[in-house]
N, C-alpha and C positions, 0 to 999 in steps of 0.2 A: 504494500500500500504506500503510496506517496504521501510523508508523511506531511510536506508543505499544505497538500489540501486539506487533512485533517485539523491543520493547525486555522487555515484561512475557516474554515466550517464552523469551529469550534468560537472563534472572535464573533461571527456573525449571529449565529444564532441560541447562544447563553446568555440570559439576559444580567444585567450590570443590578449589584445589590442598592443601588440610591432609584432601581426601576420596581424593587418591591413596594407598592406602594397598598399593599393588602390592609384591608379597617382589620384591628385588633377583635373589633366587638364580634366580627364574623366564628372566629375561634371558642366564643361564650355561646353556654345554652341559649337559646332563646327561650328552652318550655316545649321543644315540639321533641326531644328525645326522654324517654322515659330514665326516670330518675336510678335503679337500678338496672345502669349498664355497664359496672364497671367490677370485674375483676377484684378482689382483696389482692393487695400486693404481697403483701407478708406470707400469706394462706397459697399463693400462686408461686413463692420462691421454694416454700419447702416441698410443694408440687415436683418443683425442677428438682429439690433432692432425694424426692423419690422416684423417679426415674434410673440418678442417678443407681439407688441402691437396687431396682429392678435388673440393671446390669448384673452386679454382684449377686443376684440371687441367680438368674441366668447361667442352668447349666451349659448352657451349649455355646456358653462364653469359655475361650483359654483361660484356666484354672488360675494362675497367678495375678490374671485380668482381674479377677471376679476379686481376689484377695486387695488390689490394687484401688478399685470402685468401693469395696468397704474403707480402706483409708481416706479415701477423696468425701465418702459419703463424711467422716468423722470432721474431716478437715474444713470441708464446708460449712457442714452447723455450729461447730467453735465460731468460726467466724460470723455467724449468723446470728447466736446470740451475743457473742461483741459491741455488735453494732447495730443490729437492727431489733433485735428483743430490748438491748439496752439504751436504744433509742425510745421504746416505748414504755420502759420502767420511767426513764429520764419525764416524758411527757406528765406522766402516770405523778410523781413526787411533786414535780413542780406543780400541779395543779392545774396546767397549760390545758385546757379543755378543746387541745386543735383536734377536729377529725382525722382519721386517717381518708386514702385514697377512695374509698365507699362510702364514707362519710358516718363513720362507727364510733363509737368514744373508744379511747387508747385502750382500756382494759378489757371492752368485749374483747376486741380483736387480741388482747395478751390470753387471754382467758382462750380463744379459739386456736390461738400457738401454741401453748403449752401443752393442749391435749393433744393436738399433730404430733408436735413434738417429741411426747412422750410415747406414742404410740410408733412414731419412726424406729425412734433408737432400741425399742425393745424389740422389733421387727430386725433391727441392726443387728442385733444381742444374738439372734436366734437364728440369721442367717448364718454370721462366723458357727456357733458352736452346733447346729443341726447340718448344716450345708457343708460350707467351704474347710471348716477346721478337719470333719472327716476324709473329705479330697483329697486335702496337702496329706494328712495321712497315708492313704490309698498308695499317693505320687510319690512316697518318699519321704514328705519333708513332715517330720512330726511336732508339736509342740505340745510336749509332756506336763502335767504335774510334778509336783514332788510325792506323791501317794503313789507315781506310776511307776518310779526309782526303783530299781536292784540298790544291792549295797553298794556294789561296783561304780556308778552310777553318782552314788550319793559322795563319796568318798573323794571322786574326782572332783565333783562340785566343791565339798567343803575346800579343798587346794584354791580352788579358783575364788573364792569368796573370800579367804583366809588374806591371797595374796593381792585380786584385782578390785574388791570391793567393799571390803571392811573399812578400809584408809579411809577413805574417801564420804562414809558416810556420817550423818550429824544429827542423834537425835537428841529432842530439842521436850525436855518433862515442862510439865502445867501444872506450876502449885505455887501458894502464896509470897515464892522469891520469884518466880518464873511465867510472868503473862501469857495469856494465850500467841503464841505466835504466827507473824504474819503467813498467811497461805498464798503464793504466788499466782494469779491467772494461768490454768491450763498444765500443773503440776501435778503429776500424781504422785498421792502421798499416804501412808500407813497411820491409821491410828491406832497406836497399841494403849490398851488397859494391866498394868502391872499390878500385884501386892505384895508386900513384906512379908517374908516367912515370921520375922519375927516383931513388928506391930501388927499385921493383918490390916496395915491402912493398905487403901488403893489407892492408885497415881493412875495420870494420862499421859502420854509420851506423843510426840508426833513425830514422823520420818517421813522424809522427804527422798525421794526413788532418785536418785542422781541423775541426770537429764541429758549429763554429758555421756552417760554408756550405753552400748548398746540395750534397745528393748529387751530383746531375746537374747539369752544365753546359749549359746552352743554346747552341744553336748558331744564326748569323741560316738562316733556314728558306728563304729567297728563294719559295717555294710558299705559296701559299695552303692552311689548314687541315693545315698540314705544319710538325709541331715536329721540333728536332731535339737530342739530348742526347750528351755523352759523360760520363759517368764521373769523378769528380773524380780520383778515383786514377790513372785513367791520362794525366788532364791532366799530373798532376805527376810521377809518372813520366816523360813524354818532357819532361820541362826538368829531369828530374837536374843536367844540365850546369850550369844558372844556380847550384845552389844546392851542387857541389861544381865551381867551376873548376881545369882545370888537372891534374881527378883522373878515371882511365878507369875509365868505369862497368861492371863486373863484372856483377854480379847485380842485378834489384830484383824483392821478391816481395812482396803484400800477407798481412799476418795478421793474426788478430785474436785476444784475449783473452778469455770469461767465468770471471768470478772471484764466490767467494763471499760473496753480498751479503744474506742476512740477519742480521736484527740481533735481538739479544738483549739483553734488559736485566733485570737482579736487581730487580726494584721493592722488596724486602725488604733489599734494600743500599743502595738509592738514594733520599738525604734529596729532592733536586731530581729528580723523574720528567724534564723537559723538559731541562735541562742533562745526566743523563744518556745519554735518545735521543741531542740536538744529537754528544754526542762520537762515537756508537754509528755514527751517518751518516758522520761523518767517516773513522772506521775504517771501513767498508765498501768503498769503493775500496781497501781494502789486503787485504782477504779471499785467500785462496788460489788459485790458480790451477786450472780444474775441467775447462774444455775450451780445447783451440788450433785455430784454424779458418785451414788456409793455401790458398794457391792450388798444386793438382795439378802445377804447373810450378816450385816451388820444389824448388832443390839440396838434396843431402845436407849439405852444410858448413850453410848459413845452418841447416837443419831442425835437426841435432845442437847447435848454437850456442842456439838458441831452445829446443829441450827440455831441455837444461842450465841452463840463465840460469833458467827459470821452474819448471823441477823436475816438468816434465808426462811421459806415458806416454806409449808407443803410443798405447794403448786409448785415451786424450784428444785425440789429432792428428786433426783430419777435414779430409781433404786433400777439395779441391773444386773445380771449374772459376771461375773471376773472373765476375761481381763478387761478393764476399763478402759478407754483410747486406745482404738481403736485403730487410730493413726501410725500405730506403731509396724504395722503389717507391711508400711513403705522397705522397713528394711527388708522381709523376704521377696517383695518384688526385686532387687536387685541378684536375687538367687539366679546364677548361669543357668536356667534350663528354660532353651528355647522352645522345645515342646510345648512349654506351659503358657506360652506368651504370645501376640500375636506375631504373624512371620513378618520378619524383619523387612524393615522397607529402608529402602538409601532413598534420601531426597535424592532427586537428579537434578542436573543444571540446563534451566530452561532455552529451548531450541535457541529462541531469539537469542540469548547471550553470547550462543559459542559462536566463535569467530568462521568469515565466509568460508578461508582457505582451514580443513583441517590441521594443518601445520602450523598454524599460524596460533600466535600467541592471544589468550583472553583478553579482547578491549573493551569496556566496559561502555564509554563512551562512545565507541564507534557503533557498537549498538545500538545504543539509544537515538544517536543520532539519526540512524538510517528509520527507523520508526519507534513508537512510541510501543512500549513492554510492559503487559500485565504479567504477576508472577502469582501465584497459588503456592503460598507456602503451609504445610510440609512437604509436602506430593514436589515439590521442586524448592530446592534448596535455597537458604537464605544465606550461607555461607558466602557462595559464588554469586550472588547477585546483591544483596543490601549490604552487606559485609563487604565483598571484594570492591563496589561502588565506594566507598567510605575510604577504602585502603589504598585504593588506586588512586582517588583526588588525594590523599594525604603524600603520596610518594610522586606524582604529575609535577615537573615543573611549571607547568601552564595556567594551571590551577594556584589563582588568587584568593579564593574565599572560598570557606564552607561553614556553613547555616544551619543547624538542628535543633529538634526538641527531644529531651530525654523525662518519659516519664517513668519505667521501667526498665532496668537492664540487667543483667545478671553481676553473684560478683567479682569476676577477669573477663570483665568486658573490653572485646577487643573493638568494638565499635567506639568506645571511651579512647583506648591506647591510639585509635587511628585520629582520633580528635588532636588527642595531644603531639603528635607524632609530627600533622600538620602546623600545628602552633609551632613548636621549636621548631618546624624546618625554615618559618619566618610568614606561613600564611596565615592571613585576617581569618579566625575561628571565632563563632556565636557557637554558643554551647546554653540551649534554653534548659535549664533542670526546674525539673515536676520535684521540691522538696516536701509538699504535703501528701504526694500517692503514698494512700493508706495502706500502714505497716512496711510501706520501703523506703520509708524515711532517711532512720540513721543511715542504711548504705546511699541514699541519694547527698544526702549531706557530706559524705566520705566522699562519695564523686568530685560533687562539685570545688571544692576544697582543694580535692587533685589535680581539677581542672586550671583552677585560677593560678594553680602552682608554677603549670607550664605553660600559661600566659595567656591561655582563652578567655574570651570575653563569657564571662558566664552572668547570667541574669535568670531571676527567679517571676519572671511572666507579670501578671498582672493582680493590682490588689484585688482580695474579695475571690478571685479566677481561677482555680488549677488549667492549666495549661497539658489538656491531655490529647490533641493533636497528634499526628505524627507525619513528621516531614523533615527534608533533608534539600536541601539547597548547595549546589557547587557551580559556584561562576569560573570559568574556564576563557583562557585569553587562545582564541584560534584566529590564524592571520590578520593582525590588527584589530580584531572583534569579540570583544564578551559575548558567550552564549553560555547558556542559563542550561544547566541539567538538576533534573527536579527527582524527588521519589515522595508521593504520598499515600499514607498505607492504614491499616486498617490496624496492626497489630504490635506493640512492642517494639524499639529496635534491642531485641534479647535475643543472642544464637539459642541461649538453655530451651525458654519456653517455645520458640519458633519451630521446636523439633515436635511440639504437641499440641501446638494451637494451630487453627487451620486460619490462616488470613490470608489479603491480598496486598499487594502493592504495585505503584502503577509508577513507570521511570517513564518520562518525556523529557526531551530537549525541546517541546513547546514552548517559544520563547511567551507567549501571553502567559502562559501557568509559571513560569519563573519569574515573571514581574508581579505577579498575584502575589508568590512567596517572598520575593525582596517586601513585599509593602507591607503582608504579616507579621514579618519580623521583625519589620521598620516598629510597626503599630506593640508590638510585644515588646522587644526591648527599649524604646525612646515613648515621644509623645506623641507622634501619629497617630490620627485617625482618620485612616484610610476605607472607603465604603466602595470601592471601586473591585470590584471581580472579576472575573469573567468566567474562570472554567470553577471557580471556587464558591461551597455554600460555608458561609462562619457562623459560629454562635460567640457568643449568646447576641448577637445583635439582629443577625437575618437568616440564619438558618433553618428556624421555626418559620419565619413566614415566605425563605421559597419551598418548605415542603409543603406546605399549609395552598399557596399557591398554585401548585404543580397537580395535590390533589383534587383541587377544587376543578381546576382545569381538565383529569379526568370525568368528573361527574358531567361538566356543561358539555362534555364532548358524548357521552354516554344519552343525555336529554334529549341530543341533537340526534343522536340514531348515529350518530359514527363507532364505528370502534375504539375500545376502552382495555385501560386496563393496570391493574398496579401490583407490582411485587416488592416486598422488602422480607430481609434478612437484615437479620438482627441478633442480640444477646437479651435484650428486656426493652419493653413497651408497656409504657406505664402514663407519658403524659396525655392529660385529660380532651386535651385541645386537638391533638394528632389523633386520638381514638376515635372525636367524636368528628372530625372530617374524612376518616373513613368511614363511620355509621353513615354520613351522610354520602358518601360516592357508593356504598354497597345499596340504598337507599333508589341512589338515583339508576341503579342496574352496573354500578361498574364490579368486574369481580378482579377482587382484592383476594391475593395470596399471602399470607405472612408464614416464614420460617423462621420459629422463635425457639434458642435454645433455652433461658432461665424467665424472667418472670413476662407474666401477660395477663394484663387487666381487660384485655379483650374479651368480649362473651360473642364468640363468632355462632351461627345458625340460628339466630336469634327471628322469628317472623317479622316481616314491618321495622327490620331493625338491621340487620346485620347477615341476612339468608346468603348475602353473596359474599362473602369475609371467608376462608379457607385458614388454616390454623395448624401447622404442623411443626412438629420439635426431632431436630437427632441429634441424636447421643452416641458418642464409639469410640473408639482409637484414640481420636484427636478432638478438641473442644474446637467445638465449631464458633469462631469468634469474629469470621469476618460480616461487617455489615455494608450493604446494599440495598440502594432504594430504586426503584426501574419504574417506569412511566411510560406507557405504551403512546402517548403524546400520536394519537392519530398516523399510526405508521413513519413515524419521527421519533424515535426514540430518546429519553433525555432518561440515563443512566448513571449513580453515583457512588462511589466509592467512599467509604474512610471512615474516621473514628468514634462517630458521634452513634450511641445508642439514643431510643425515644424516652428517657426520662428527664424528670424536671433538672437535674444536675447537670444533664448534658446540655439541654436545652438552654438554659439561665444562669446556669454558675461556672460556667467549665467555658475553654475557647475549643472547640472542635470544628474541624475542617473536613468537607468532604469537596471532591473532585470528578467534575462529569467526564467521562470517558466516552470516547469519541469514535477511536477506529471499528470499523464493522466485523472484523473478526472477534474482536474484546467483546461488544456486544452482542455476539452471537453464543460467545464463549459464557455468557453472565447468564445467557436467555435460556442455556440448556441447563447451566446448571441448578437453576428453577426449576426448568422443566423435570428432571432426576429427581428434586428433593421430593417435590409435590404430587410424584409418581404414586400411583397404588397399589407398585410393584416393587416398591424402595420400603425399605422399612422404617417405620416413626410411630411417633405418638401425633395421635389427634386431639384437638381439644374440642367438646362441646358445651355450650351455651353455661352449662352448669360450674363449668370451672372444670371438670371430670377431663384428666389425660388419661387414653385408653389407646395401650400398647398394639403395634399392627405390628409383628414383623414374621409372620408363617401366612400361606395362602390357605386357600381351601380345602386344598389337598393335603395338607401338614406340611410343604414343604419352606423354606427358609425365603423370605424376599430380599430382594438387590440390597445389600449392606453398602451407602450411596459412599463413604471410604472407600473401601475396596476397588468399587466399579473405579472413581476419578483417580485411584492408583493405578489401576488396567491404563485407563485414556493416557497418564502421563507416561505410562511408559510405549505406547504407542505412536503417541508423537514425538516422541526422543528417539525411538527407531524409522518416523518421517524424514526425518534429518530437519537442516533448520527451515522454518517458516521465513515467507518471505511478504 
């Protein structure tokens, strides 16, 4: 494809953000949609994590998968009551009588969590020790008791406790020199009951499992392809004795803490944004007490002792069969047996990139030059494409400037080193860091720190804003002339995660989409305010009102008897304004596809409301996180990429950038892969009107439907055997 016409196409017919000129009030009810049409957001998230745990019960999942999907399932709801249970405790205390998203008071809807919630993790509870714990068995990999020990066995262990575990541990008695002591967010910890052989008084002791060892103990296996584990917890449970002699062991129960770990900062109070975070982290381990997670075999005394001491509820105690976190199961997923796990996939490096001559070395730039490159990462690798982009402008002597946002990265990011790499070699670097993304804070703050070190210009975006965009900017000096090479992307610049989140990113030397970028980052790091776009939609200023526009534009086309039609993919759709201009384009006949993998306030099949709204979620391999919004624009397609999901965050507090993509293969490429998800041959979950996701993934005949991973792994390695596109 020629890519000058793309670019001439793309000036013409994107309209300029000072041309939205959409009434706000069109976005508000009028009264003509019914009042419950919207989704619980809360009630819709733990929806997403029961799916997830449907994976994990899924025999006909690879065995370490399913072990895998129980830690992901664990890891998610920590963080879910972190921040969004204790979001609504927070409401709940203060007296703050805001509705939520349904318009519920804070406590129905805590009150309607809690029981999900409780009924998840014991479903949780019951999948590991009914399902998956007998499998690994089956397979080899055992995780024993100490009641299941020989002597043999037992003797080995007391070596290994004697020499690798005892040092290290600290317990910590409760009596009138010795306050109750503090319990860390998300630590599992022992509570032992002691007494004196010789007062017969009882004590309370607490022990805390040491965080830094492994969960699981290794056991010697004496079997070939036969591991064997036990439990750190119950390791140190049966040697009470070493670490209270002299004192008869009463009780010992494990429990565990989450506490409220969001952090909030006044940026209009606070001269040092960084110094403020840094304290803001530190408080966070001291947040409130939100749930108690004990083992179903702890006493009344020790239970009433620990609901007093931490100031927790009923409704917050989730009594549960041993072993507790669940999360812990991450280390046997790293156990070598590919059997157990899905078959191993190599990202491949996308047609477009590899150079014309096969002999010829990787130009990064000459690529892009010749046309504009959509990338589908994992299915094709982020190494050789946004990586090797980053590393080639850093090492390019032609290459003047490079321009990014960092809200996520791993920690030996080599997208950081290329940053710095370019700085020292003497070129102009903008290094924008995201320091408030939630929980990667301290390492963002480590970043940026390293950044300023080696002389980037680093800046922390805008007040009140996280800045979670993602975009890269290299101006490049070719034959007396700056030209602009851009990447706007959907997901992370992190090689770790990019290996398991499924996203897109789109590379153009379109010189209008790099003066889009030069003004965004004018606007982010100076005083600019720039409203001028062209391939670009932003928030929080107009993002909202070109989707809002674009949808509206489907319905009047639909009224009109033209062809219609809208698709988005997404991670969560929650804002109220966006839902109800799709109620109203499903309303006027247009049908609306959404592919939603976590939360959805939508009540799609709704009569008189929403019959033409389609609703599907997948889940697999890799977290489906890229988003895309597609407008059938009367056989005109107007198609966009990038970072912004439909919630109020995204929309009003956050800067997010999405990017119309242009070439007719990219959109053809975006259109099937709609057409795959929304297949009746592809497996997912549906949602109906009820809220109710209801699994599809066998036909009629029992047998297995298109796993829509699998298939776009077939496709990419098909076209890497096409050779390159042209």
């Amino acid at each position: 494809m020629d890519s000058s016409n793309s670019i001439s196409d793309a000036g013409e017919t994107t309209d300029s953000l000072d041309e939205y000129d959409l009434d706000e009030s069109s976005s508000v009810d009028d009264g003509t949609l019914p009042p419950e049409r919207y989704l619980d957001r809360e009630l819709s998230w733990l929806a997403f994590n029961k799916r997830v745990l449907e994976l994990a019960e899924d025999e006909s999942v690879a065995l370490l998968e399913r072990a895998n999907f129980l830690a992901i399932f664990a890891s998610n709801l920590d963080e879910f009551f972190m921040v969004r249970v204790a979001g609504l405790k927070r409401r709940i205390l203060t007296g703050l009588a805001v509705p939520t998203n349904v318009g519920r008071a804070p406590q129905d809807v805590l009150d309607d969590v809690s029981a999900t919630a409780h009924e998840l993790q014991e479903r949780q509870a019951l999948a590991f020790r009914n399902s998956v714990k007998p499998a690994l068995g089956a397979a080899g990999i055992h995780i024993e008791t100490w009641a299941d020990l020989d002597d043999t066995d037992r003797l080995a262990l007391d070596e290994i406790f004697s020499k690798q575990i005892f040092p290290v541990l600290m317990p910590l008695a409760v009596d009138p020199a010795h306050p109750f002591p503090y319990i860390s967010g998300l630590s599992l910890n022992l509570s032992i009951r002691v007494r004196s052989p010789k007062t017969g008084k009882e004590e309370f002791a607490r022990l805390k499992v040491p965080p830094m060892l492994p969960r699981f103990v290794e056991l010697p296996a004496g079997e070939r392809d036969v591991v064997r584990y036990i439990p750190l917890e119950d390791l140190i449970s049966n040697h009470l004795g070493d670490l209270f002699p002299g004192m008869e062991i009463l009780e010992h129960h494990e429990f565990r803490v989450t506490r409220n770990e969001d952090v909030e900062v006044d940026e209009d109070e606070s001269e040092n944004l960084i110094q403020a975070l840094e304290k803001q982290i530190l408080n966070r381990r001291f947040g409130p007490p939100i749930r108690l997670e004990i083992t179903d075999d702890m006493d009344s005394m020790t239970l009433g002792l620990l609901m007093s001491e931490l100031d927790i509820t009923e409704q917050e105690v989730y009594r549960l069969p041993a072993p507790l976190d669940l999360r812990g199961l991450f280390q046997l997923t790293r156990l070598d047996r590919p059997t157990l796990k899905f078959p191993r996939w190599v990202p491949t490096t996308s047609v477009n990139l590899l150079p014309v001559e096969p002999a010829a070395a990787p130009d990064i730039f000459a690529s892009i030059a010749r046309q504009d490159v959509l990338v589908h990462h994992p299915y094709e690798s982020f190494s050789t494409s946004v990586q090797a982009f980053l590393e080639q402008a850093a090492a390019d002597p032609n290459v003047l400037a490079i321009k990014q946002t960092l809200y996520r990265t791993s920690g030996d990011s080599p997208i950081v080193e290329a940053l710095i790499a370019a700085a020292e070699s003497g070129k102009a670097v903008l290094a924008l860091v995201e320091i408030k993304a939630r929980f990667d804070e301290t390492a963002n703050i480590n970043w940026a720190r390293k950044l300023e070190k080696a002389g980037v210009h680093v800046v922390y975006g805008l007040v009140g804003l996280k800045t979670h965009c993602k975009l890269a900017l290299v101006v490049r000096q070719e034959n007396g002339v700056l030209r602009h090479y851009s990447h706007i992307g959907t997901g992370n610049y992190n090689p770790k995660t990019s290996r398991i989140y499924e996203d897109l990113g789109l590379f153009t030397a379109d010189d209008q989409v790099g003066k889009d970028l030069t003004r965004l980052f004018n606007e982010l790091s100076g005083y600019a305010i720039e409203k001028k776009f062209k391939r670009l939609l932003v928030a929080p200023l107009h993002l909202r009102k070109g989707l809002l526009k674009r949808i509206r534009g489907e319905a009047d086309n639909a009224r009109a008897g033209l062809p219609s039609g809208i698709r988005i993919k997404l991670n969560s759709i929650v804002d109220e304004a966006i839902i109800d201009a799709l109620y109203r384009a499903s309303i006027a006949g247009v049908p609306v596809e959404l592919v939603v993998r976590g939360i959805c306030a939508v009540r799609p099949g709704r009569a008189d409301l929403s019959e033409n709204i389609t609703v599907r979620s997948i889940l697999g391999r890799y977290l489906e996180h890229a988003r895309i919004f597609s407008f059938h624009n009367n056989g005109d397609p107007q198609v966009f990429i990038g970072s912004s999901d439909m919630m109020h965050r995204n929309l009003d507090r956050r800067v997010e950038a999405l990017v119309r993509i242009t070439s007719p293969d990219h959109l053809r490429q975006l259109d099937e892969l709609f057409t795959l998800a929304m297949s009746d041959t592809t497996a997912s979950w549906w949602l109906d009107e009820t809220g109710t996701w209801t699994r599809h993934d066998r036909a009629e005949d029992g047998t297995a439907l298109n796993d829509m991973q699998n298939v776009l792994m077939k496709q990419i390695s098909q076209r890497k055997r096409g050779g390159v596109a042209r």
